[in-house]
PDB file of N, CA, C and O in Angstrom:
ATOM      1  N   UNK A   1      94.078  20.079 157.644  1.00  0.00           N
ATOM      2  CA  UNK A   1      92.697  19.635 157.510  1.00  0.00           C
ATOM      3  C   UNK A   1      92.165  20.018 156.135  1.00  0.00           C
ATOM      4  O   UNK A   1      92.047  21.200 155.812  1.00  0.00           O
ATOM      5  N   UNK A   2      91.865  19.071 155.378  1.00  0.00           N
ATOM      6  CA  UNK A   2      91.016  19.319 153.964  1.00  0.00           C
ATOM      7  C   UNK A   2      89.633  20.188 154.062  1.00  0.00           C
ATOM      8  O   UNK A   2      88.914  19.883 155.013  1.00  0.00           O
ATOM      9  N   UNK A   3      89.222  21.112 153.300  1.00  0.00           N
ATOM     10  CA  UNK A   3      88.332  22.069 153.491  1.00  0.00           C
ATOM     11  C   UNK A   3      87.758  21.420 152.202  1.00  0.00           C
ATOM     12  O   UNK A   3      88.181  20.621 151.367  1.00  0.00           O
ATOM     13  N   UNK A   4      86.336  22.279 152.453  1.00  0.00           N
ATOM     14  CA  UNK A   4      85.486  21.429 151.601  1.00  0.00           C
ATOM     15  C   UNK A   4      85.577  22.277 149.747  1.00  0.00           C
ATOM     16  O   UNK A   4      84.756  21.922 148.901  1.00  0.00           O
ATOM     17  N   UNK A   5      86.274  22.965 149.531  1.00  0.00           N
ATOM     18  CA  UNK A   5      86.455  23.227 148.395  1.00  0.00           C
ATOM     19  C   UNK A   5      87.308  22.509 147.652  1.00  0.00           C
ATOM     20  O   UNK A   5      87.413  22.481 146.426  1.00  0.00           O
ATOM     21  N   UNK A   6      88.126  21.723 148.763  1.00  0.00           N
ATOM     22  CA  UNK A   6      89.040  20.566 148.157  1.00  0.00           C
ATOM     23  C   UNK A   6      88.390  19.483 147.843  1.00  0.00           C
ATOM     24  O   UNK A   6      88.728  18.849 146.844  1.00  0.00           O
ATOM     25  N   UNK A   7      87.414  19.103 148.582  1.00  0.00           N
ATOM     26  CA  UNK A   7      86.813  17.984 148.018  1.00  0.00           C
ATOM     27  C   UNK A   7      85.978  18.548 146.328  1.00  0.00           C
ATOM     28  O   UNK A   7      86.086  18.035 145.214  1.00  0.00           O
ATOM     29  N   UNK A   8      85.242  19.669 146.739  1.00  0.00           N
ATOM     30  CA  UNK A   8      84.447  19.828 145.332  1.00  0.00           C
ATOM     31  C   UNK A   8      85.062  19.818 144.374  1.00  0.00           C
ATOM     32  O   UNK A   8      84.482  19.678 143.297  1.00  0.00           O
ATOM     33  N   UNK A   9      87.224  20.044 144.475  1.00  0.00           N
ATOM     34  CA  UNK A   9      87.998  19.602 143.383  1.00  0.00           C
ATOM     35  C   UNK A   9      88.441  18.582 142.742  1.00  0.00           C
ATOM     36  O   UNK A   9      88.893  18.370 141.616  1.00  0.00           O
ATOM     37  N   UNK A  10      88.190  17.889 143.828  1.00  0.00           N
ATOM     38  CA  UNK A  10      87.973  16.306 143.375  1.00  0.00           C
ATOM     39  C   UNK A  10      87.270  15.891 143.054  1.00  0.00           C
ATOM     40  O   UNK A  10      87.367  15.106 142.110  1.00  0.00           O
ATOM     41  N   UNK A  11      85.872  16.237 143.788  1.00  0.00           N
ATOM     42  CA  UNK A  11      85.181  15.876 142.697  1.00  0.00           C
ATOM     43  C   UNK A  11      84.495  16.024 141.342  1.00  0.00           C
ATOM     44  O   UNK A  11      83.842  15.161 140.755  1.00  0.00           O
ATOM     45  N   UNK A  12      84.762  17.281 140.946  1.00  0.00           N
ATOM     46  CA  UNK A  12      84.806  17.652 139.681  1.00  0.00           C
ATOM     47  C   UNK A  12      86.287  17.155 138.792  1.00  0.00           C
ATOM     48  O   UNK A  12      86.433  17.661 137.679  1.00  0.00           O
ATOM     49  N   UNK A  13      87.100  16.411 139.176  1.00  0.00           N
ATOM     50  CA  UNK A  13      88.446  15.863 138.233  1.00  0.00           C
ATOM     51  C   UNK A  13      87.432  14.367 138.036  1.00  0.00           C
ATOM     52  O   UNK A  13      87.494  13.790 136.950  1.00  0.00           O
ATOM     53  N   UNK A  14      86.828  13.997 138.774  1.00  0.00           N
ATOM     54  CA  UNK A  14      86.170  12.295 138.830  1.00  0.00           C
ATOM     55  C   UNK A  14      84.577  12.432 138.688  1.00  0.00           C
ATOM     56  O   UNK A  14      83.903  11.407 138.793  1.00  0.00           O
ATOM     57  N   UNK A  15      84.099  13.382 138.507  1.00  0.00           N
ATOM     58  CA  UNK A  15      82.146  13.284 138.115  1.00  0.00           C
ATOM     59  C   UNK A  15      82.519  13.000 136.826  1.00  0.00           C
ATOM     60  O   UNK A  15      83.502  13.030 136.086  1.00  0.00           O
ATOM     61  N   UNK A  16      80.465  12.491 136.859  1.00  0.00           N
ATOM     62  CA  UNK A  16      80.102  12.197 135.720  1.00  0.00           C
ATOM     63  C   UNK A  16      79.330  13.427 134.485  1.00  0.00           C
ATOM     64  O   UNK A  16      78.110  13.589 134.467  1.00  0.00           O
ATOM     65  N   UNK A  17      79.773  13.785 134.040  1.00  0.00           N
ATOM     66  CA  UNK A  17      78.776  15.015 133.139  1.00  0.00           C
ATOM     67  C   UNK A  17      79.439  16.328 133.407  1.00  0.00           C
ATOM     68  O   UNK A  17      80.588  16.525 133.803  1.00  0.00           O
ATOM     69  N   UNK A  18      78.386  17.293 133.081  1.00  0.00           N
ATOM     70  CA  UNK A  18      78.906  18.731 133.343  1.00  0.00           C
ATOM     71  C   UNK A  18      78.544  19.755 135.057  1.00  0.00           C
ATOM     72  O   UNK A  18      79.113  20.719 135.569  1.00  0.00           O
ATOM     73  N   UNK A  19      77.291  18.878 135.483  1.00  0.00           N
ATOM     74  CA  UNK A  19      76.644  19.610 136.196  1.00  0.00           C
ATOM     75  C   UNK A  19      77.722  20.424 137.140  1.00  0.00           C
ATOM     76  O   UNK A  19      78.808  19.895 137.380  1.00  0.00           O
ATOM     77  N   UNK A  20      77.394  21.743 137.679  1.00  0.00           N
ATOM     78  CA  UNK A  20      78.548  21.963 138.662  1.00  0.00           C
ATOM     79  C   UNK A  20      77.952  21.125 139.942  1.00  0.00           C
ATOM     80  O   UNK A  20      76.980  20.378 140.058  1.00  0.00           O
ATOM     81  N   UNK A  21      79.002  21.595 140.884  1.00  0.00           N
ATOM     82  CA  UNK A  21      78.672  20.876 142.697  1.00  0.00           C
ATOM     83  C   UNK A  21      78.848  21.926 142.985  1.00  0.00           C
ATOM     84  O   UNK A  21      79.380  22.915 142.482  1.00  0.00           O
ATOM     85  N   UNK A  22      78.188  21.591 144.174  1.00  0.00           N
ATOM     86  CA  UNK A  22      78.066  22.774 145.433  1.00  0.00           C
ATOM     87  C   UNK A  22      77.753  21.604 146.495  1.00  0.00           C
ATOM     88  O   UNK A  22      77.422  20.470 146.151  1.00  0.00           O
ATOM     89  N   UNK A  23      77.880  21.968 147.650  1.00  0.00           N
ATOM     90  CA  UNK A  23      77.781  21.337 149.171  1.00  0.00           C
ATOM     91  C   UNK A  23      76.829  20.758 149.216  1.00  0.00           C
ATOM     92  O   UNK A  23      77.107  19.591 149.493  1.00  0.00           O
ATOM     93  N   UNK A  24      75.380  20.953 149.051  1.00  0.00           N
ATOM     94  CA  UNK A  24      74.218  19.672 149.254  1.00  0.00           C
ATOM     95  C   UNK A  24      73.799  19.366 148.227  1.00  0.00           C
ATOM     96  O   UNK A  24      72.578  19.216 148.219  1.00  0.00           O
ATOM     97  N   UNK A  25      74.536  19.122 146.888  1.00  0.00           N
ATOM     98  CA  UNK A  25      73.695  18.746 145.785  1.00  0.00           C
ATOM     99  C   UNK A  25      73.809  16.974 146.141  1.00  0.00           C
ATOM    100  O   UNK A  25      74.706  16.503 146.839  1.00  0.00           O
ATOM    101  N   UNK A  26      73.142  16.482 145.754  1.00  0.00           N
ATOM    102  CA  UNK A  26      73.016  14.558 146.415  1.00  0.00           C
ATOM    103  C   UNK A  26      73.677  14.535 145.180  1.00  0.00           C
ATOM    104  O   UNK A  26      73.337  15.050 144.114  1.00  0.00           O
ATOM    105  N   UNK A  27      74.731  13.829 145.481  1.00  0.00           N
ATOM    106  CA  UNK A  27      76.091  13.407 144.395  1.00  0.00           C
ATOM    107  C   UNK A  27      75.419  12.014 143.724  1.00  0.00           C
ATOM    108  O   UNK A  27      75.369  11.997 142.495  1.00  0.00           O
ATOM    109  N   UNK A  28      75.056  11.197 144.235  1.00  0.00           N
ATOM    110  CA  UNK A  28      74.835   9.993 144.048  1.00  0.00           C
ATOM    111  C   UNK A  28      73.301   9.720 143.228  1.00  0.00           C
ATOM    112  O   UNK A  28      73.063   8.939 142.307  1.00  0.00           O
ATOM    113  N   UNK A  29      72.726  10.317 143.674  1.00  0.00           N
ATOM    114  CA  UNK A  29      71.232  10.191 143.530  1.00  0.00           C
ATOM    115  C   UNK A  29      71.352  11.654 142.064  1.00  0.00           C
ATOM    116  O   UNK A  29      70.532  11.386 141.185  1.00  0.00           O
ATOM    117  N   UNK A  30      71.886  12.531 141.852  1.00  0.00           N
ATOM    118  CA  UNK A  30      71.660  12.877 140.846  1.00  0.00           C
ATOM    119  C   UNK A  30      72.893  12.793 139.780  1.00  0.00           C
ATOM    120  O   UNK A  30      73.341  13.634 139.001  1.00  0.00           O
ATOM    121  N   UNK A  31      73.239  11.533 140.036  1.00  0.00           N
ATOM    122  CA  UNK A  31      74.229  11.581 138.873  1.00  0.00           C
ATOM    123  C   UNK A  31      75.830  11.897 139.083  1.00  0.00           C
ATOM    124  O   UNK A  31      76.724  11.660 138.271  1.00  0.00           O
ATOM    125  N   UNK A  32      75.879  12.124 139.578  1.00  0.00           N
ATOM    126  CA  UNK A  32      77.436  13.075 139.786  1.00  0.00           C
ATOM    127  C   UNK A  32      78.641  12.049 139.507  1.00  0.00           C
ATOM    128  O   UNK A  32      79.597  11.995 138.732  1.00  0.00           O
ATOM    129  N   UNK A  33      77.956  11.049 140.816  1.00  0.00           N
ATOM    130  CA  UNK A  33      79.242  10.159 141.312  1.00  0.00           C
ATOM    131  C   UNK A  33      78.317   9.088 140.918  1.00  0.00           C
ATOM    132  O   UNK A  33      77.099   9.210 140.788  1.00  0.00           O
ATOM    133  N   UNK A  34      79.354   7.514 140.657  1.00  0.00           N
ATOM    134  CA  UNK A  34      78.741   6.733 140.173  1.00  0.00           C
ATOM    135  C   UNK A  34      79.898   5.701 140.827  1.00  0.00           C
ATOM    136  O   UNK A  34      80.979   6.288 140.865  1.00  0.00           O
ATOM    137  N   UNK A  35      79.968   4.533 141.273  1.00  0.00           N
ATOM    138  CA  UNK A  35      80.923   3.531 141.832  1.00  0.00           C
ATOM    139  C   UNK A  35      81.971   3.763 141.203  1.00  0.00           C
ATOM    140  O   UNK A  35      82.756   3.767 142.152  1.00  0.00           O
ATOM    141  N   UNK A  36      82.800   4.029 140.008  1.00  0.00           N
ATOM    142  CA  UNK A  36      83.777   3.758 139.414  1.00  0.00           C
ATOM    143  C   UNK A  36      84.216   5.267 140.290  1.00  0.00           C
ATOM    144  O   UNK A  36      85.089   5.299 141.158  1.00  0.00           O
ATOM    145  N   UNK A  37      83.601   6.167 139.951  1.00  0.00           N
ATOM    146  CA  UNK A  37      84.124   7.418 140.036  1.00  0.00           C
ATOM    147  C   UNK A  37      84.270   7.688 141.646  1.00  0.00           C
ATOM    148  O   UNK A  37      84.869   8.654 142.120  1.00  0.00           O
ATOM    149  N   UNK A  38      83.540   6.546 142.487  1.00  0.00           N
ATOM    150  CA  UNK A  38      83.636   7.095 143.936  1.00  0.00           C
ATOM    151  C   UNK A  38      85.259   6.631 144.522  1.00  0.00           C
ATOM    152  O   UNK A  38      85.792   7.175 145.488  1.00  0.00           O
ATOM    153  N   UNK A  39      86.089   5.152 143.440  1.00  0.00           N
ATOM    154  CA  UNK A  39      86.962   4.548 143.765  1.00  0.00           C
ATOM    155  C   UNK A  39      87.940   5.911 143.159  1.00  0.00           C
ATOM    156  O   UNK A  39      88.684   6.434 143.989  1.00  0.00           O
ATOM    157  N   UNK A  40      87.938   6.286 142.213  1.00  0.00           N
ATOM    158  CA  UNK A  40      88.394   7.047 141.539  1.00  0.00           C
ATOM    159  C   UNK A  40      88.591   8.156 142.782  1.00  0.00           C
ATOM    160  O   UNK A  40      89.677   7.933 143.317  1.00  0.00           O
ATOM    161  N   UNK A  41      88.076   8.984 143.249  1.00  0.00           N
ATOM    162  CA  UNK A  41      87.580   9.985 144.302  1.00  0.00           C
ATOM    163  C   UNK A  41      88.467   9.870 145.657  1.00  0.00           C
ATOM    164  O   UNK A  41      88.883  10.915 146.158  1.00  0.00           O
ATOM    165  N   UNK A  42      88.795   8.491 146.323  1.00  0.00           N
ATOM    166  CA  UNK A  42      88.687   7.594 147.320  1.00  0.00           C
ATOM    167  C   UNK A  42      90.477   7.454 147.298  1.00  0.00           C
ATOM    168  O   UNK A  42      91.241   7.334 148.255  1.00  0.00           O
ATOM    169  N   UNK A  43      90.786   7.524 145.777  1.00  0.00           N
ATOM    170  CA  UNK A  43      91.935   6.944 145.708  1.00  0.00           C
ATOM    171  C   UNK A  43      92.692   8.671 145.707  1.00  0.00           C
ATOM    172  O   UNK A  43      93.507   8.950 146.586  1.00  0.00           O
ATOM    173  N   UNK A  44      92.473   9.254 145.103  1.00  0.00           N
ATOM    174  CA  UNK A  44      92.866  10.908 145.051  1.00  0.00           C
ATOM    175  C   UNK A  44      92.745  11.180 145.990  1.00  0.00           C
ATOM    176  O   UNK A  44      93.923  11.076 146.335  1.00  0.00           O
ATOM    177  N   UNK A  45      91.987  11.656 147.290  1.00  0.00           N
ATOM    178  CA  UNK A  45      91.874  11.995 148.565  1.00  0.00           C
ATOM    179  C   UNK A  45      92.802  10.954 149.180  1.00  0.00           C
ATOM    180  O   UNK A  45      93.799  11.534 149.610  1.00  0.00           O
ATOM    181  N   UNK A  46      92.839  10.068 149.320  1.00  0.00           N
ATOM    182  CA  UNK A  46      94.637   9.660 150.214  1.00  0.00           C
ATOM    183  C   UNK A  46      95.723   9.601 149.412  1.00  0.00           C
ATOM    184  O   UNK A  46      96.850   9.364 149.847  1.00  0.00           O
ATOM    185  N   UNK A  47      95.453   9.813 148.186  1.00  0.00           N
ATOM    186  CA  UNK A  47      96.624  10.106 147.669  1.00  0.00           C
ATOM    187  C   UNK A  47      97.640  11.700 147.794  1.00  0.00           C
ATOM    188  O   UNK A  47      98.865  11.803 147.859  1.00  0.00           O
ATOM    189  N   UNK A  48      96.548  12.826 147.795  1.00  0.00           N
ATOM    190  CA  UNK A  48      96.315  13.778 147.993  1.00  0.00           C
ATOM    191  C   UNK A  48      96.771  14.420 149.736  1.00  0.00           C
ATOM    192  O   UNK A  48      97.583  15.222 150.198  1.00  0.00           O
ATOM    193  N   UNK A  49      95.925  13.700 150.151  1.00  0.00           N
ATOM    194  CA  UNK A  49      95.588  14.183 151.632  1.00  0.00           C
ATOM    195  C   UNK A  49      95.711  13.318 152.781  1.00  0.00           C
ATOM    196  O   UNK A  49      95.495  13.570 153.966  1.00  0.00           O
ATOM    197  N   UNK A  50      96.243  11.847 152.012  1.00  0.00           N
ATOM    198  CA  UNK A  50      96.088  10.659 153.641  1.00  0.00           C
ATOM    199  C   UNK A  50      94.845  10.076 154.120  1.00  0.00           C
ATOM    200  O   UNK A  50      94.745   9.023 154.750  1.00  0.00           O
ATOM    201  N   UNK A  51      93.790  10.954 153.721  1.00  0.00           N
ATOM    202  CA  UNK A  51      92.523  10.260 154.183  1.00  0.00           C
ATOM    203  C   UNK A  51      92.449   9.108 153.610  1.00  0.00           C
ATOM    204  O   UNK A  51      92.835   8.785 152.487  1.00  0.00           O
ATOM    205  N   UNK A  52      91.844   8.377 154.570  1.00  0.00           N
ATOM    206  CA  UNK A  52      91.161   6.960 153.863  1.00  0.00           C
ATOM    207  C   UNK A  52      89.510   7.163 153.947  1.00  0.00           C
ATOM    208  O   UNK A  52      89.210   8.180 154.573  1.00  0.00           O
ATOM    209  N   UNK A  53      88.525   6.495 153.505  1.00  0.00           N
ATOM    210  CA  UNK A  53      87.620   6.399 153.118  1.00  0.00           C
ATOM    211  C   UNK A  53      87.143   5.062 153.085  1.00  0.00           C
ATOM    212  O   UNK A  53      86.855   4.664 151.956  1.00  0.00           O
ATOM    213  N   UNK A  54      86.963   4.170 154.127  1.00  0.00           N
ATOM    214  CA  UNK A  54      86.814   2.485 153.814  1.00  0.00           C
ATOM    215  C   UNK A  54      85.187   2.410 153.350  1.00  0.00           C
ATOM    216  O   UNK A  54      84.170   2.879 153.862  1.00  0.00           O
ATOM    217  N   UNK A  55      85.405   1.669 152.241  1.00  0.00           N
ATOM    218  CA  UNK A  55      84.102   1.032 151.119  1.00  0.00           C
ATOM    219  C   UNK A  55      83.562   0.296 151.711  1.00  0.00           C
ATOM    220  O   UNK A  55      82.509  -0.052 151.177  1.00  0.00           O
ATOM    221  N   UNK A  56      83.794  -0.197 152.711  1.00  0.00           N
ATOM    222  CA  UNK A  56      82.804  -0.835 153.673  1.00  0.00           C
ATOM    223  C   UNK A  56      81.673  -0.227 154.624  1.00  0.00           C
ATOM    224  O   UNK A  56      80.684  -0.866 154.984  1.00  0.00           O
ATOM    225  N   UNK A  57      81.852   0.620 154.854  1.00  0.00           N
ATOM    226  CA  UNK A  57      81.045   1.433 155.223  1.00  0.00           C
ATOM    227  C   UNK A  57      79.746   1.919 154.519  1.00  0.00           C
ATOM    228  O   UNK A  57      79.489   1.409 153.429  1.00  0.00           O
ATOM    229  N   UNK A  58      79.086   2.649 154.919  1.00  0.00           N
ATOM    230  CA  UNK A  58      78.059   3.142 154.086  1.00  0.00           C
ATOM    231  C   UNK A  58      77.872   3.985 153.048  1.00  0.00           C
ATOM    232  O   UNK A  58      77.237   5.033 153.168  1.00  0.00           O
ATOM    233  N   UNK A  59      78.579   3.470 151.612  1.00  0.00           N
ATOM    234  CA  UNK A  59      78.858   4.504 150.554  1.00  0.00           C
ATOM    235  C   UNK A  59      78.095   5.421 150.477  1.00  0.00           C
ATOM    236  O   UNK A  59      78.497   6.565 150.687  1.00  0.00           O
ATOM    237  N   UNK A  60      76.503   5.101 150.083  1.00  0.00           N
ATOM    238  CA  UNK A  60      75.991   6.489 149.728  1.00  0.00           C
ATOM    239  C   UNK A  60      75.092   7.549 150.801  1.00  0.00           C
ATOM    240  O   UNK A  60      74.171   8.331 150.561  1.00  0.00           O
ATOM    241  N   UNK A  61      75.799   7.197 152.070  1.00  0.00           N
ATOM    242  CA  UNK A  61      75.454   7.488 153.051  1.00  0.00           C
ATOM    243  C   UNK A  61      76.404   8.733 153.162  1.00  0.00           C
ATOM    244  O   UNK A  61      76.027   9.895 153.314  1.00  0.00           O
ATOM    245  N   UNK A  62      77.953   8.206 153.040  1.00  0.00           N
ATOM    246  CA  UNK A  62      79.247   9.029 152.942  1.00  0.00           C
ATOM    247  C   UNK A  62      78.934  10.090 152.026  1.00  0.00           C
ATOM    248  O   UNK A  62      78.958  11.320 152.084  1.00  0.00           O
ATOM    249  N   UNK A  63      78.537   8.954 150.887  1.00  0.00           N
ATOM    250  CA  UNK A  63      78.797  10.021 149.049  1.00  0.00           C
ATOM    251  C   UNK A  63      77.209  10.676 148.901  1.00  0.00           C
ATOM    252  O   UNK A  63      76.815  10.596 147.737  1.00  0.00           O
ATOM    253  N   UNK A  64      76.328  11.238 149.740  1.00  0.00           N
ATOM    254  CA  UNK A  64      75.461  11.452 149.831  1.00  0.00           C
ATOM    255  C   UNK A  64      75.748  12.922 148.954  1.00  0.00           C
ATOM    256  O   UNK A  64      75.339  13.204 147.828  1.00  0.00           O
ATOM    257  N   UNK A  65      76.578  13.727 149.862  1.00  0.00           N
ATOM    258  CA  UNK A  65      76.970  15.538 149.744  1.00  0.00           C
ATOM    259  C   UNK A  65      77.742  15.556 150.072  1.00  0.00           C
ATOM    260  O   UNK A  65      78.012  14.727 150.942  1.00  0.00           O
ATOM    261  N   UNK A  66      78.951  16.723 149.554  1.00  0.00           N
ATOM    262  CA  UNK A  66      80.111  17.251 150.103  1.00  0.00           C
ATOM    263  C   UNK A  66      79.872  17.320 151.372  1.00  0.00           C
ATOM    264  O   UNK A  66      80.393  16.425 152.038  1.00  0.00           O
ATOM    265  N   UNK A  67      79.135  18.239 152.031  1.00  0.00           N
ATOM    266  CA  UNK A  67      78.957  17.871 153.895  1.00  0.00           C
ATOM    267  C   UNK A  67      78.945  16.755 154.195  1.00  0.00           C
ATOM    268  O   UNK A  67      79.439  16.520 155.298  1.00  0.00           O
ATOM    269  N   UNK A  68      78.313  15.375 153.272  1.00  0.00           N
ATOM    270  CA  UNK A  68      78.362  13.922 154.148  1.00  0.00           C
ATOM    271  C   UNK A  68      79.986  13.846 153.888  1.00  0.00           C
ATOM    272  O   UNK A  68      80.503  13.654 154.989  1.00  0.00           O
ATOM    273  N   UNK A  69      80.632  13.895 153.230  1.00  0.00           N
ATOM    274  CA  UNK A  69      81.598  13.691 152.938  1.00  0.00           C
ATOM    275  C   UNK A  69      82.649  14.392 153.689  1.00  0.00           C
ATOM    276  O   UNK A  69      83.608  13.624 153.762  1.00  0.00           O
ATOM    277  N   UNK A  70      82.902  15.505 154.280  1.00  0.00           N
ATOM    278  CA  UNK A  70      83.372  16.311 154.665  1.00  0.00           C
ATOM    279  C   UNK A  70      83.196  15.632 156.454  1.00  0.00           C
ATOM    280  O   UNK A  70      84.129  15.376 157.215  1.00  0.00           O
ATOM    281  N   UNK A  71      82.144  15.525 156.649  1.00  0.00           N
ATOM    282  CA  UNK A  71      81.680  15.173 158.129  1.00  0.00           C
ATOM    283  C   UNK A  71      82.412  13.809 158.151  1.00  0.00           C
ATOM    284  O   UNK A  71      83.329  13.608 158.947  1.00  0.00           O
ATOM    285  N   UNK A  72      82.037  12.974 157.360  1.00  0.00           N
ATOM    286  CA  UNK A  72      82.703  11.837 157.267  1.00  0.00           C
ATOM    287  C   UNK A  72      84.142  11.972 157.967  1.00  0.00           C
ATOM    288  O   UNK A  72      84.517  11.481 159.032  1.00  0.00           O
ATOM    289  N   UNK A  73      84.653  12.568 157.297  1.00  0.00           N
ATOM    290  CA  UNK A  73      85.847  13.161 157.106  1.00  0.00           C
ATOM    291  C   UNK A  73      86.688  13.329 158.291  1.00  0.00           C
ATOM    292  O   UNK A  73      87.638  12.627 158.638  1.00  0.00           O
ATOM    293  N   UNK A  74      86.021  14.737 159.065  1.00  0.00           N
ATOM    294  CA  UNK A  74      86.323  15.046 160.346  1.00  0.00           C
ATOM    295  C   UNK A  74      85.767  13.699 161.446  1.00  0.00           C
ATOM    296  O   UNK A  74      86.425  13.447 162.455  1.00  0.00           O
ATOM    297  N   UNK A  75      85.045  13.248 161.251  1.00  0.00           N
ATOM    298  CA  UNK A  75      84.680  12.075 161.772  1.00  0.00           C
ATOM    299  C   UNK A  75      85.547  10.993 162.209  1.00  0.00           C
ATOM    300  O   UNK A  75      85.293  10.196 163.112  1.00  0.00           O
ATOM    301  N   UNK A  76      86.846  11.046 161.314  1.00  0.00           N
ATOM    302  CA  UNK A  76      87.489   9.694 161.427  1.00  0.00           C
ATOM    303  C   UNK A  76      89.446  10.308 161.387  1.00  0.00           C
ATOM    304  O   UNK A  76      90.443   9.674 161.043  1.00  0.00           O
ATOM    305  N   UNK A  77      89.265  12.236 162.065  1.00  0.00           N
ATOM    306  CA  UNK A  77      90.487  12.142 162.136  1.00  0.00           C
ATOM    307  C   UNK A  77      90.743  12.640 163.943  1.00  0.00           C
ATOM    308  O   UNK A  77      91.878  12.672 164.419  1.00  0.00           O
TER     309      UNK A  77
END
């Protein structure tokens, strides 16, 4: 099971800028993650780990916070 420090490693290899992350910073809404970087993100986590992540769904619902993301997560194994 992926723990959520794994995700914050991903997503610091694929953000935008310097800011750090932590668990409820809103990825989307302040910058972090941006569409290119969520495919980017999406593709490393099953590459990584097997998860999938379908873009059909509610991106910035998912890419909200590491917890949306994480919940997501456990959500769909």
């Amino acid at each position: 099971m992926i723990k959520k420090i794994e995700i914050i490693d991903i997503i610091d290899s694929v953000k935008i800028g310097n800011k750090p992350v932590n668990e409820s910073l809103n990825l989307i809404g302040d910058g972090i993650l941006d569409s290119f970087s969520i495919l980017v993100f999406v593709a490393e986590l099953n590459s990584k780990y097997g998860y999938n992540i379908s873009l059909d769904q509610n991106v910035n619902t998912i890419f909200m916070s590491v917890d949306s993301i994480y919940d997501y997560i456990l959500s769909q194994v």
